[in-house]
N, C-alpha and C positions, 0 to 999 in steps of 0.2 A: 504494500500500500504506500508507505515512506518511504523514501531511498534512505540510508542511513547515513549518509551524508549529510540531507536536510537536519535531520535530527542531531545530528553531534555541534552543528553551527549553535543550538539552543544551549548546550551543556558549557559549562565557564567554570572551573577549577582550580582558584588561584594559588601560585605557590605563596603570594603571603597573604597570611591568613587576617592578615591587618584589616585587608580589605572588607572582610564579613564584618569587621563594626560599625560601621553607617547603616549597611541591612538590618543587625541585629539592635539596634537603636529605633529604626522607622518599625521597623514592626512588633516593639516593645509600646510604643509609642499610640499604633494602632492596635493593638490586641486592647492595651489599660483604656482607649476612645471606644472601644466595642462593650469591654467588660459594664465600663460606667453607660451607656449606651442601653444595652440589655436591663438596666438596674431603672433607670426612667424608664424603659417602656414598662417595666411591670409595675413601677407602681404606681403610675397613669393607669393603664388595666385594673388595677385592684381599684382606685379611686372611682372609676367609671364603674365599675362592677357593683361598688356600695352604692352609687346614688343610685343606680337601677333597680336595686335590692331595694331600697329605699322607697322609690316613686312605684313600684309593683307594690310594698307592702301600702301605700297611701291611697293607692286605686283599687285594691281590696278591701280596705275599709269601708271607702266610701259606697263600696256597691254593694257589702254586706245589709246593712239597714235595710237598704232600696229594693234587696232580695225578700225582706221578711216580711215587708206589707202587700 
C-alpha cells in the first residue's frame, strides 16, 4: 500500500536527545490545558444537571395539585 520509503521520511531519530525537550514541554503543556479542560467541562455538566434536576422537581410539583382535582 506505502512504499516504505514514504514512510521512513515520517520517522526522525535524533542523536541528541536535547532535542525531545521543547516536544516534551509542549505536550506537558497540553496534556495539564486538556486535564484542566476535562475538569470545566464536568463541572459545567454537573451544574447543568442540578438545575434540570431542579426545574423537573418544580414542574412536578406544580402538576401534582393540578392532578388531584
Amino acid at each position: 500500500m506505502f512504499h516504505p520509503l514514504v514512510l521512513s521520511l515520517f520517522l526522525y531519530f535524533p542523536e541528541d536527545k536535547s532535542e525531545y525537550i521543547p516536544a516534551a514541554i509542549s505536550f506537558m503543556i497540553f496534556l495539564i490545558g486538556a486535564f484542566f479542560t476535562m475538569r470545566l467541562i464536568i463541572k459545567v455538566s454537573k451544574r447543568e444537571a442540578d438545575r434540570a434536576k431542579e426545574l423537573e422537581d418544580k414542574i412536578l410539583k406544580k402538576q401534582t395539585p393540578n392532578q388531584d382535582s
